[in-house]
C-alpha positions as CSV (number, residue, x, y, z in Angstrom):
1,X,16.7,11.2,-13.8
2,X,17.8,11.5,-10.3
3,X,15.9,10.5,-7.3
4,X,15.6,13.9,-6.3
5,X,14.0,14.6,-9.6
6,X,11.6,12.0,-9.5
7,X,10.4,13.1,-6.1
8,X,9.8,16.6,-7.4
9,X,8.1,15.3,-10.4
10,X,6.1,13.2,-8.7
11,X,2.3,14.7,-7.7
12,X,-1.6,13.2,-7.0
13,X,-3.0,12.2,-10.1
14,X,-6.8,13.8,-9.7
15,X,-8.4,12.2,-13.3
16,X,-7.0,9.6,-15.3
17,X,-7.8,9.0,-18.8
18,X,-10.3,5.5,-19.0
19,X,-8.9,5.1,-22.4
20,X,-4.9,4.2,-20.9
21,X,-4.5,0.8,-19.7
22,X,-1.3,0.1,-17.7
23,X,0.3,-2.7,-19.6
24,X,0.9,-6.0,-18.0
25,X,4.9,-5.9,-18.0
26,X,4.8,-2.5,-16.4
27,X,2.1,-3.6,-14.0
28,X,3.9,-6.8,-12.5
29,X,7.0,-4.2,-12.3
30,X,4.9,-2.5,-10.2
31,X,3.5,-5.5,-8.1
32,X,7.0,-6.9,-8.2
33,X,8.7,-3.6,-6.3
34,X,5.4,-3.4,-4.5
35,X,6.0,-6.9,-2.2
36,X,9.7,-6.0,-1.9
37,X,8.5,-3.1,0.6
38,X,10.0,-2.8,4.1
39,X,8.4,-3.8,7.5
40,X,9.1,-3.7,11.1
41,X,10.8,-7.2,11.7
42,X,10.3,-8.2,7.9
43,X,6.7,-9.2,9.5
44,X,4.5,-8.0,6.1
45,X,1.4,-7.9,7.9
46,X,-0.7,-7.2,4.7
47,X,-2.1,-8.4,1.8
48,X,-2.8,-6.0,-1.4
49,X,-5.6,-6.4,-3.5
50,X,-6.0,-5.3,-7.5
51,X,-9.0,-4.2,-8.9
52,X,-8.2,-5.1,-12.5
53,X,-11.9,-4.9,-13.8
54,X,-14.7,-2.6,-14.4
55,X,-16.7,-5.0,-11.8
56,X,-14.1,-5.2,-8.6
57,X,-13.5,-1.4,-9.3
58,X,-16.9,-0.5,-8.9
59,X,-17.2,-2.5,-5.7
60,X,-14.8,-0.6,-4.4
61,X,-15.7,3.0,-5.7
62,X,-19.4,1.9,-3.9
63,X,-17.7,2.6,-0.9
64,X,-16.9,6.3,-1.7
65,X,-20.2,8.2,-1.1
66,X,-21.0,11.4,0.7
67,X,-18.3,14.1,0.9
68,X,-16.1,10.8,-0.4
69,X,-18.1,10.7,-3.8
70,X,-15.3,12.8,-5.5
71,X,-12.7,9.8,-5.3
72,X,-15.0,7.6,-6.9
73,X,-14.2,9.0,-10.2
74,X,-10.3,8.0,-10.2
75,X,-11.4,4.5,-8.8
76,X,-13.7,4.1,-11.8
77,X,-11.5,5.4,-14.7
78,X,-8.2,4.9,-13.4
79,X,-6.3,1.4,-15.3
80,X,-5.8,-0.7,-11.6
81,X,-7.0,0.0,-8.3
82,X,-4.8,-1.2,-5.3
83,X,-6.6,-2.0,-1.8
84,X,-3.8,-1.9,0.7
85,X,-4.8,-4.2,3.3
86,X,-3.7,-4.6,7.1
87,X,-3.7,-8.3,8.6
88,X,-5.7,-8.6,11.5
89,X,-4.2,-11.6,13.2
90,X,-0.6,-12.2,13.1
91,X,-0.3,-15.5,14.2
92,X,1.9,-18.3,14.1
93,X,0.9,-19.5,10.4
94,X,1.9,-16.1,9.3
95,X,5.3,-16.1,10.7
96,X,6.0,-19.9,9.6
97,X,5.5,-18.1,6.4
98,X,7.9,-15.3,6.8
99,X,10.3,-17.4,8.3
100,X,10.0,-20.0,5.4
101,X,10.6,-17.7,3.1
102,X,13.6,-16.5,5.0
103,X,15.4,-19.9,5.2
104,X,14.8,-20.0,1.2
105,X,16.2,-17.2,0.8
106,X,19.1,-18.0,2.7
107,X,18.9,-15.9,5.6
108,X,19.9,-18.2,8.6
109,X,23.1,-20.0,8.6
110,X,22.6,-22.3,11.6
111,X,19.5,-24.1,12.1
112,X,20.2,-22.0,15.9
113,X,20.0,-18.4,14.2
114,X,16.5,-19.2,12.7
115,X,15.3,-20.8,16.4
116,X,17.0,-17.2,17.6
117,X,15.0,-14.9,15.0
118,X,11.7,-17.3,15.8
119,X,11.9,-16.3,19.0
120,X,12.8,-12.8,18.7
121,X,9.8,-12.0,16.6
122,X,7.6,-14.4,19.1
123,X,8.6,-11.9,21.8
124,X,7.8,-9.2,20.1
125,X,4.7,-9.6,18.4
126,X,3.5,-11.0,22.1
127,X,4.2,-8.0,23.2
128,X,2.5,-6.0,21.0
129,X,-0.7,-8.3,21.1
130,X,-1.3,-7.3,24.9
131,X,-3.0,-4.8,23.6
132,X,-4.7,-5.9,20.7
133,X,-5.5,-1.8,19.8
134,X,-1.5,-1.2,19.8
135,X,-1.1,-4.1,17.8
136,X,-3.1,-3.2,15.3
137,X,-2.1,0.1,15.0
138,X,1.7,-1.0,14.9
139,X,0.4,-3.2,11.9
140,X,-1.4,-0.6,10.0
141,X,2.1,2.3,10.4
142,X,3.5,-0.5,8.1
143,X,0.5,-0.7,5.2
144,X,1.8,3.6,5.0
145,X,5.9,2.4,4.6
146,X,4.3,0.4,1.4
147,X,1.8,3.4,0.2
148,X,5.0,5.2,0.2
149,X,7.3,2.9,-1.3
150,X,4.5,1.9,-4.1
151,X,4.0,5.8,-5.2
152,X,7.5,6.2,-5.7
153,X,8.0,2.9,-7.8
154,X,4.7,4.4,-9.8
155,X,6.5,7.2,-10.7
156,X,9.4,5.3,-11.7
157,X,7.5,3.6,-14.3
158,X,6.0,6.5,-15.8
159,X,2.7,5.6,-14.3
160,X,0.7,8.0,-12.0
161,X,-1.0,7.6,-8.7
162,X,-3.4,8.9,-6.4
163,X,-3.5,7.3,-2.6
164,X,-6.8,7.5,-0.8
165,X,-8.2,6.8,2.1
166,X,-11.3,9.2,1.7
167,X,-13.9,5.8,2.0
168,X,-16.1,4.3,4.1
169,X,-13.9,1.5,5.5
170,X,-16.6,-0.6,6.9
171,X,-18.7,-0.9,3.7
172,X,-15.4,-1.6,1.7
173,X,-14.9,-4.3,4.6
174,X,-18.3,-5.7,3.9
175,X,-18.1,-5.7,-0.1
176,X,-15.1,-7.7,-0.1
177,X,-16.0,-9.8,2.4
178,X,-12.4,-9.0,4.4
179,X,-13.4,-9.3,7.9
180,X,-13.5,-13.2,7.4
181,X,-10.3,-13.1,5.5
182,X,-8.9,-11.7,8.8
183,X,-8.2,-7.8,6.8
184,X,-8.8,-4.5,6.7
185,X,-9.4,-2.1,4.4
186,X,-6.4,0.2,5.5
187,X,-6.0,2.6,2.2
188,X,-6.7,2.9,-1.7
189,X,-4.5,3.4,-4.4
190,X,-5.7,4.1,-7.8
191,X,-2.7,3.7,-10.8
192,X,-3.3,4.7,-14.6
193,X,-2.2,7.7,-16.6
194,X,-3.6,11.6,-16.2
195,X,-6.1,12.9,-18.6
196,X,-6.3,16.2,-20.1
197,X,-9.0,17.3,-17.2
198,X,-6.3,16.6,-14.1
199,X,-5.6,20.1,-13.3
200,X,-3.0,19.0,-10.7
201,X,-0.4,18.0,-13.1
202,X,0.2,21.4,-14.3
203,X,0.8,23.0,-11.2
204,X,3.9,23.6,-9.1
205,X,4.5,21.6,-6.2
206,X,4.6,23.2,-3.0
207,X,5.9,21.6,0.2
208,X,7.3,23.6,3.3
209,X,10.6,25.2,3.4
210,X,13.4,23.0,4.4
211,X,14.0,24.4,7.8
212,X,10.4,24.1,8.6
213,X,10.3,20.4,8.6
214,X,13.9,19.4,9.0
215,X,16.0,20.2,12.4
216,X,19.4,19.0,13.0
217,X,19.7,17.8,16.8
């Protein structure tokens, strides 16, 4: 299948079947692909959490109430549940980490480009933290390149997907206890396989026409 294909194929699962557990290989796949995402300066300011029970699911369907009780459904009888979290501090422990793992993997040839790339990201996450607002919402625009990347690797494995981020952020916050893990409840992902009652699988996609949403310049 082509990648076009897939993208046209692809749609918001709206009920999965409770019955259909993703199995494990497919879900690591899934994970796997899922930590390979892109960020701005490779910084990965997030942390993803799997709701792999009926228990940590139902924590996290308790934030969905009100004109967000209709999502609680695909939290509770979809296979896994993925809370895409945003890093509130990124500090120097975080980017010892990124740069560690960039020295493993072979990244820096001279003990002088790591001090470079240190100093680069230094400069520019300073900057950012000025303004602690504009930092934050720098780090959240990347949690939305991973949604993206992790529906498309969904499809890919024959698994559907429905991203959310009808919930009440603060209780979802609260229930996890994130706030003193330094994260943020930034959007949901529920994975699992359609049932017979998700009436959006059988309808035709509709997006735009191309000249509506794409200009050359």
């Amino acid at each position: 299948m082509s990648n076009l294909s897939i993208t046209q194929s692809r749609y918001t699962c709206k009920a999965y079947d409770p019955t259909k557990r993703i199995d494990d290989a497919t879900l690591d796949h899934i994970l796997q692909a899922l930590r390979l995402a892109p960020s701005s300066i490779n910084i990965q300011p997030w942390q993803f959490l799997v709701a792999a029970n009926d228990d940590t699911k139902a924590i996290t369907a308790s934030s969905m109430t009100g004109s967000d009780a209709h999502n609680a459904p695909k939290v509770l009888n979809a296979s896994h549940t993925i809370i895409l979290c945003t890093r509130t501090q990124l500090n120097d422990d975080h980017l010892d980490k990124v740069l560690d793992a960039e020295s493993r993997a072979g990244r820096f040839r001279t003990p002088d480009s790591k001090t470079a790339r240190q100093n680069l990201c230094q400069n520019y996450l300073s900057e950012y933290a000025k303004t602690p607002a504009k930092l934050s919402q720098w780090a959240e625009r990347q949690i939305f390149i991973a949604l993206g990347h992790l529906l498309l690797v969904a499809e890919l494995a024959g698994v559907q997907a429905t991203p959310i981020g009808g919930f009440d952020q603060n209780l979802l916050n609260d229930a996890l206890n994130l706030n003193s893990q330094n994260l943020n409840a930034s959007v949901v992902v529920t994975l699992g396989y359609a049932s017979d009652d998700d009436f959006n699988k059988a309808l035709p996609k509709a997006r735009l026409d191309f000249d509506e949403v794409i200009r050359f310049i």
